[in-house]
C-alpha positions as CSV (number, residue, x, y, z in Angstrom):
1,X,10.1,19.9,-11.5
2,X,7.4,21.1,-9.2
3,X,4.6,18.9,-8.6
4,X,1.2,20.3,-8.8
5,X,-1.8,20.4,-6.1
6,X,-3.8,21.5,-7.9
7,X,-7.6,19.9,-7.3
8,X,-8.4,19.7,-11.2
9,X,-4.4,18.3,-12.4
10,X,-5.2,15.4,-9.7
11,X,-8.8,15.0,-10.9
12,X,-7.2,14.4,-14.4
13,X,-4.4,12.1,-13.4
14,X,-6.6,9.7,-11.6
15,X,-8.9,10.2,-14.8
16,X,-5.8,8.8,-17.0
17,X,-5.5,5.8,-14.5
18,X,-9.2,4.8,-14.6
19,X,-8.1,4.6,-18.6
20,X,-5.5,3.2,-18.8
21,X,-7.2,0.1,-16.4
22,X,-10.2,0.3,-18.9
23,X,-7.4,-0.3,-21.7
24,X,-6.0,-3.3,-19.9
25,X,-8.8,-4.8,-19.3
26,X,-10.2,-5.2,-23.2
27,X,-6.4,-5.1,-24.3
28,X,-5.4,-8.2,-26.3
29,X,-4.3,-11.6,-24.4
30,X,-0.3,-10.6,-25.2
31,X,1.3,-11.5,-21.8
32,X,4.0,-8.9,-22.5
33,X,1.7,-6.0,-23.3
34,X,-0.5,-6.7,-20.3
35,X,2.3,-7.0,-17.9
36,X,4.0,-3.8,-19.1
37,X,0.4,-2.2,-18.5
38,X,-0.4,-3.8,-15.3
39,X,2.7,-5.0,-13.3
40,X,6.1,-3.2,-15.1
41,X,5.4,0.2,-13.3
42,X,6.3,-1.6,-9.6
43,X,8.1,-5.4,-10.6
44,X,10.1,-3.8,-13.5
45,X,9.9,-4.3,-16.8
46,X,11.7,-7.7,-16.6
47,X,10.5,-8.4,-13.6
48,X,14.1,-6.7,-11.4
49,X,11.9,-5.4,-8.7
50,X,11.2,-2.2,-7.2
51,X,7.9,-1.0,-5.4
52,X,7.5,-4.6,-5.9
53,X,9.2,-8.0,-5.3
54,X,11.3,-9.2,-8.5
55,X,9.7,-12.1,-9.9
56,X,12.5,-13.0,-12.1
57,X,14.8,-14.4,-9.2
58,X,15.3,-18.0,-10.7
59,X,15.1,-19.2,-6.6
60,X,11.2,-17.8,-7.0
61,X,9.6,-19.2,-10.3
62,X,11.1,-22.7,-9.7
63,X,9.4,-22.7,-6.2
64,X,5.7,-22.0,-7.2
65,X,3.4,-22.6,-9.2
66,X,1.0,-21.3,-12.3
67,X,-1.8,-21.6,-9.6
68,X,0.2,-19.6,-7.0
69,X,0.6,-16.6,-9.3
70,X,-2.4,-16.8,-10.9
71,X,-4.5,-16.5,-7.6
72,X,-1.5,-13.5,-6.2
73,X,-2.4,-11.6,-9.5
74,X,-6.0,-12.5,-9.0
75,X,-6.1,-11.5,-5.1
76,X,-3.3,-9.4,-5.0
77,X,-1.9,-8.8,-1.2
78,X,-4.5,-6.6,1.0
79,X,-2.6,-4.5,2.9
80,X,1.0,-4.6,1.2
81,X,0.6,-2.7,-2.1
82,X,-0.2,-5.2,-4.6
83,X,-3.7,-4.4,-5.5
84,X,-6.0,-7.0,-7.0
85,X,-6.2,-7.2,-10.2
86,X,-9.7,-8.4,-11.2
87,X,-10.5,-6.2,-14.1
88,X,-8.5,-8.6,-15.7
89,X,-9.8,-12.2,-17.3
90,X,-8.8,-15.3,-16.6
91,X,-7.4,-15.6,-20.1
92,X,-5.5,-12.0,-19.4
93,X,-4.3,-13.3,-16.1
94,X,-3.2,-16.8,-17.9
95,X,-0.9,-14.9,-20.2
96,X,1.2,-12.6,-17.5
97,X,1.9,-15.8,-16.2
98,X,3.1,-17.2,-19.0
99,X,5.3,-14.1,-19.3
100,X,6.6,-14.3,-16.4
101,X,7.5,-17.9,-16.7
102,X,9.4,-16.9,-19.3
103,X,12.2,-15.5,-17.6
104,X,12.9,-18.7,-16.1
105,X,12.6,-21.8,-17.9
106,X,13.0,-24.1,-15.5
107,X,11.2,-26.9,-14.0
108,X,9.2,-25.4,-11.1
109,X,9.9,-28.1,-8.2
110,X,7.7,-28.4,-5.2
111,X,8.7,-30.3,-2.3
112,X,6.0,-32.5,-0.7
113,X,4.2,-32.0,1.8
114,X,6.1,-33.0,5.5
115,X,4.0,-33.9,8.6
116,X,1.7,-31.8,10.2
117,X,3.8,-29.5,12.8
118,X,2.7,-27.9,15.7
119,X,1.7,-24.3,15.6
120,X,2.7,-23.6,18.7
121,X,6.6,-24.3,18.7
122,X,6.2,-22.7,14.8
123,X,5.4,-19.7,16.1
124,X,8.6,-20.0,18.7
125,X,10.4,-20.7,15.5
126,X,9.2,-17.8,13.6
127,X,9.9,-15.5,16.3
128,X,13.8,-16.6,16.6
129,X,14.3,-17.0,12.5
130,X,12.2,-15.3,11.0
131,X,10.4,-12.3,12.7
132,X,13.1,-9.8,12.4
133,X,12.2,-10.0,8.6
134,X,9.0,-10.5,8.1
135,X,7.4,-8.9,11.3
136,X,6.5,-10.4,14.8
137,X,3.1,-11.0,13.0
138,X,4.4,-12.0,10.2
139,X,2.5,-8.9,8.6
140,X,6.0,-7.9,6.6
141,X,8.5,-5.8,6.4
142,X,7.6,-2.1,6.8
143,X,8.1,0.2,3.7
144,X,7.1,-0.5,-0.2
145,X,10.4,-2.3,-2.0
146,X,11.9,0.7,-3.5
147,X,15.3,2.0,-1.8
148,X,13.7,5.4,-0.1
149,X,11.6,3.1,2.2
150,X,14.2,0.0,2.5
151,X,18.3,-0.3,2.9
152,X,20.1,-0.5,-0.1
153,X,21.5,-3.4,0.1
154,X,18.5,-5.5,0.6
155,X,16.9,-5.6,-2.9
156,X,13.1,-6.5,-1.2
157,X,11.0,-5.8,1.9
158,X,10.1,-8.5,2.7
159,X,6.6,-10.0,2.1
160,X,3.4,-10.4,4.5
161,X,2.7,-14.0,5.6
162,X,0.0,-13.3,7.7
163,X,-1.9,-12.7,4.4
164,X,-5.3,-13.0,3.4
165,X,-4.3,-13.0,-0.6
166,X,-0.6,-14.7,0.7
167,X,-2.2,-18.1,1.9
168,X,-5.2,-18.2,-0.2
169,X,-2.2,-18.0,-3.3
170,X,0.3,-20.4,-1.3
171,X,-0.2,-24.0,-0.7
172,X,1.6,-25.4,2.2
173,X,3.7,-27.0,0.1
174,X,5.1,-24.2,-1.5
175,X,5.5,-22.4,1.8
176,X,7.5,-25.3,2.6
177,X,9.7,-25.6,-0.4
178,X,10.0,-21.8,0.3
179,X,11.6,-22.7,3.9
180,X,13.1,-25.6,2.7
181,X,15.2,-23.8,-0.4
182,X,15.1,-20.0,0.7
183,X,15.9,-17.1,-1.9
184,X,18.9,-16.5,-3.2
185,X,19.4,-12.7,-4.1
186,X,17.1,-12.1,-1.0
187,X,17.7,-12.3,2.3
188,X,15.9,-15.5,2.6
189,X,17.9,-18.2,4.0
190,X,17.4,-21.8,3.4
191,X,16.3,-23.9,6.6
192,X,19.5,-25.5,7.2
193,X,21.8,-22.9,7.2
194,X,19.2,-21.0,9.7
195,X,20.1,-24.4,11.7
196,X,16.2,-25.7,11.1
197,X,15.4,-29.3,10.8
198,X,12.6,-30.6,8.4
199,X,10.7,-30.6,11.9
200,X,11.0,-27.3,12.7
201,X,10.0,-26.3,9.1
202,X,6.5,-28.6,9.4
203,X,5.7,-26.3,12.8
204,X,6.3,-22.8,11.0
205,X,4.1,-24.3,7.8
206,X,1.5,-24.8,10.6
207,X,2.1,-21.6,12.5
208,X,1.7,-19.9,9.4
209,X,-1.2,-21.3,8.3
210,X,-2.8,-21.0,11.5
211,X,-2.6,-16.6,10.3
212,X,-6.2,-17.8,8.7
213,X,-8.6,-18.1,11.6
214,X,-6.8,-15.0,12.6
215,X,-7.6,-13.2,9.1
216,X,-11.1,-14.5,9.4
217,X,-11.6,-12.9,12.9
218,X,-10.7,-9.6,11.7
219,X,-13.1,-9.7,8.5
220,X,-16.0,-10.6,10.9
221,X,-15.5,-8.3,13.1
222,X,-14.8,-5.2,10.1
223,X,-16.1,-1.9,10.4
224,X,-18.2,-0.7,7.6
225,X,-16.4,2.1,4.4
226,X,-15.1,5.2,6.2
227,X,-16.0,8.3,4.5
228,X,-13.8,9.8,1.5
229,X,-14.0,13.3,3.2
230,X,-13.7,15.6,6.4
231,X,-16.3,18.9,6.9
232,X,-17.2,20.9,9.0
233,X,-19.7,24.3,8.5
234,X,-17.9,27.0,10.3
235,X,-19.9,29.7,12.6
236,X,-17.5,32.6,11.6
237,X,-16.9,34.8,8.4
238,X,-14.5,33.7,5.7
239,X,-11.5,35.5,7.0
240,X,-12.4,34.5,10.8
241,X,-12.8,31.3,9.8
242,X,-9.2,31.6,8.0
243,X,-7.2,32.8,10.9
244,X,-9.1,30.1,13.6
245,X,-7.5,27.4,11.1
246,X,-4.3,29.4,11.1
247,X,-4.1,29.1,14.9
248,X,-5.4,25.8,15.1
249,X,-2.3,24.7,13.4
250,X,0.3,27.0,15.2
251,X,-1.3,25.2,18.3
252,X,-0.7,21.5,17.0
253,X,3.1,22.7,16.8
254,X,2.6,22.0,12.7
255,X,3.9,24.6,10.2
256,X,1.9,26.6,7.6
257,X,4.0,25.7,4.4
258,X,1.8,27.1,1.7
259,X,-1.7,29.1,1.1
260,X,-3.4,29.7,-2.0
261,X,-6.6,30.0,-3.9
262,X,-8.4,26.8,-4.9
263,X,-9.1,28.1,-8.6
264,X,-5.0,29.8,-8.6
265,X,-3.5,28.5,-12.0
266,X,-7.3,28.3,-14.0
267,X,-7.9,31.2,-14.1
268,X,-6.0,34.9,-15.3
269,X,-3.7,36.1,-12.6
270,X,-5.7,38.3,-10.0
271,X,-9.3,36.7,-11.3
272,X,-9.1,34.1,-8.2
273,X,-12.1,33.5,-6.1
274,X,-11.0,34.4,-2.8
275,X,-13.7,33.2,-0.8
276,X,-12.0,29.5,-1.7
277,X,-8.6,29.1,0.1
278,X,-6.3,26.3,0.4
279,X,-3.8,26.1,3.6
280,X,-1.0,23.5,3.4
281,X,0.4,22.3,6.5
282,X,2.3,19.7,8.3
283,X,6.4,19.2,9.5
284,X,9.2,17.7,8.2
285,X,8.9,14.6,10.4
286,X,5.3,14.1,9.9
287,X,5.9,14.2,5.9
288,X,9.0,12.3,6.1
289,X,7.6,9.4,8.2
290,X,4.8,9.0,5.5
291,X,6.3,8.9,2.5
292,X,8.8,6.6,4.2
293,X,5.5,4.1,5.1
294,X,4.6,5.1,1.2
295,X,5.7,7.7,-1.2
296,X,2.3,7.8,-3.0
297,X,1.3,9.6,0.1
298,X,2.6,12.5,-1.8
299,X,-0.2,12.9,-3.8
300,X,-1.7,14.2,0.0
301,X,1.2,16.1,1.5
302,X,1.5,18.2,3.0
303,X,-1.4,18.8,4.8
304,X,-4.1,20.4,3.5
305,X,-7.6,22.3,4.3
306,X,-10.2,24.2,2.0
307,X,-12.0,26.8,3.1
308,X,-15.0,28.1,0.7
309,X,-17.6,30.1,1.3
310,X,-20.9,29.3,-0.6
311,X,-23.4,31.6,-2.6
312,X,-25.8,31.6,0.8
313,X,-22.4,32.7,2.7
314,X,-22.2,30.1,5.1
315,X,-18.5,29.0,5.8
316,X,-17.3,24.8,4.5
317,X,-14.3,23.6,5.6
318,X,-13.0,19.9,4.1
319,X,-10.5,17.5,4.1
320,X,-9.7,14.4,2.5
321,X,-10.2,12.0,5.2
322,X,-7.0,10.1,6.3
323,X,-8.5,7.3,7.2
324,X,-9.3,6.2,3.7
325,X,-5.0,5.9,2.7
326,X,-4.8,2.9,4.2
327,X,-7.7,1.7,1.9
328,X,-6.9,3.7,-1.3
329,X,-2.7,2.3,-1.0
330,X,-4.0,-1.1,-0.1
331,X,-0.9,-0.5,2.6
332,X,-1.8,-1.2,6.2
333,X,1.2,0.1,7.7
334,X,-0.6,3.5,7.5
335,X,-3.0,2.7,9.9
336,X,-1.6,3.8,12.5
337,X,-0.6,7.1,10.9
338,X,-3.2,7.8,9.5
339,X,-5.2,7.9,13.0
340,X,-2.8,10.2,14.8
341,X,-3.4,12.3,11.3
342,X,-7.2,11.8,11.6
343,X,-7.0,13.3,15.2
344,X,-5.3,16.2,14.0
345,X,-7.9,17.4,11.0
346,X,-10.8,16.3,13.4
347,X,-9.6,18.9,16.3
348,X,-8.7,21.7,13.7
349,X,-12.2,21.5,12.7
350,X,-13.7,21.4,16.1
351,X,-12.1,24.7,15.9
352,X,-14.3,26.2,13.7
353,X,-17.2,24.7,14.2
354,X,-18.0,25.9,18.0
């Protein structure tokens, strides 16, 4: 099936998201309905896993508690896919717990709280035991759970420590029954068999906490919202305007892979307006490497420019602006991406606009 571009299809499926989250939010407090309408389409719809972590592993729902998932669904993970859901209400958010409890019922069993470690060797630790899984940061794995981004025989990526929504969910103790027991059906080893001591597990707890003044660094130090779009006002004709694009993107060693009028599909065969065109472009690398980081990049590739030329005949060219996707996927492994990307629209418009 060939996916559709076109401007008005995507206008309409984003329209049938922002309904079906209006639904959710006034749907009845059934834990089942609201987790089929808010969670199913990444955890599965009993909770197997795929974009997202399974949550029926019996190693996971018997090493945290009602508050932990309560406050994940509540602040979701910035960053790593799981948006925040806070069109939801408390009672909502009560009863997808519940649900999900379900799956296990077992006594959840937290193991108390050890001494207080030392950050420093935690993060000496971390780096030897745990850093080829979740990061040298302790930001995550790369890649969203589902088996084009990941290998197939590891059923998660594995999650972001160094996590604003992560520690404000996770108590230390749970991080530490977390250690202490690991995750079977995951790659998470417990402590001992990594050859850890309940020492060494009090110094990552620390290191891991310590992530926090880190976290509230970089939120004091934020930039304000980037804009949604790229433009620039060409000094050339429509068709001059075209072919300086055309070049511009021959020159960046990128490939034009499709061109069509913005209006093609709405209107009768021949009736286009072709004063508004549409160039596609990008290479198989580039696309490949982003829908690796995320494949809802789709929804953006490849490439793409619009040229239209308005009633008073002066020449727009626009862009969605890549350095929103990091933002609009709540996935910060597009960052860098979506810089190097950024660079590239921002030059092919300096193009036209000298």
């Amino acid at each position: 099936m060939q996916i559709s571009h076109n401007p008005l299809h995507l206008f309409i499926a984003i329209f049938l998201i922002f309904i079906v989250l209006e639904n959710s939010a006034n749907a009845e407090t059934d834990g089942s309905k609201l987790f089929a309408i808010n969670c199913a389409a990444c955890h599965g719809d009993n909770g197997d896993g795929g974009i997202g972590i399974p949550l029926a592993l019996p190693d996971f729902l018997t090493s945290v508690t009602d508050d932990y998932l309560f406050k994940t669904i509540r602040h979701g993970r910035p960053g790593r896919i799981m948006p925040a859901f806070q069109h939801l209400s408390d009672e909502q958010t009560h009863a997808i717990v519940k649900h999900i409890r379900s799956w296990v019922p077992k006594e959840v069993k937290i193991i108390s709280q050890g001494a207080t470690g030392n950050p420093e060797k935690g993060r000496d630790i971390f780096a030897r035991n745990c850093a080829r899984c979740h990061g040298p940061l302790g930001k995550g794995g790369a890649g969203t759970g589902i088996n084009f981004t990941r290998l197939h025989h590891l059923p998660i990526v594995a999650p972001g420590l160094n996590n604003s929504g992560y520690l404000a969910a996770a108590s230390d103790e749970i991080i530490r029954t977390t250690l202490l027991k690991g995750r079977r059906g995951t790659p998470m080893l417990p402590a001992a068999k990594m050859g850890l001591t309940s020492e060494d597990v009090d110094d990552v707890v620390s290191y891991i906490r310590s992530f926090e003044k880190e976290l509230q660094s970089s939120a004091d130090t934020a930039t304000g919202p980037v804009k949604s779009t790229l433009f620039a006002t060409s000094t050339d004709s429509f068709d001059e305007t075209a072919e300086k694009i055309r070049r511009a993107i021959s020159e960046k060693r990128l490939r034009i892979i499709r061109q069509h009028y913005l209006d093609d599909g709405l209107v009768a065969q021949g009736e286009e307006n072709k004063k508004q065109l549409v160039i596609h472009f990008g290479n198989i690398q580039q696309i490949n490497t982003l829908l690796t980081i995320d494949p809802r990049m789709g929804l953006f590739l490849p490439n793409r420019l619009t040229i239209l030329e308005q009633d008073d005949g002066k020449v727009m060219v626009t862009a969605v602006n890549p350095l929103r996707f990091g933002t609009l996927f709540n996935n910060a492994n597009l960052e860098h991406t979506s810089r190097e990307l950024h660079k590239i629209y921002s030059a092919i418009l300096k193009e036209v606009s000298e």
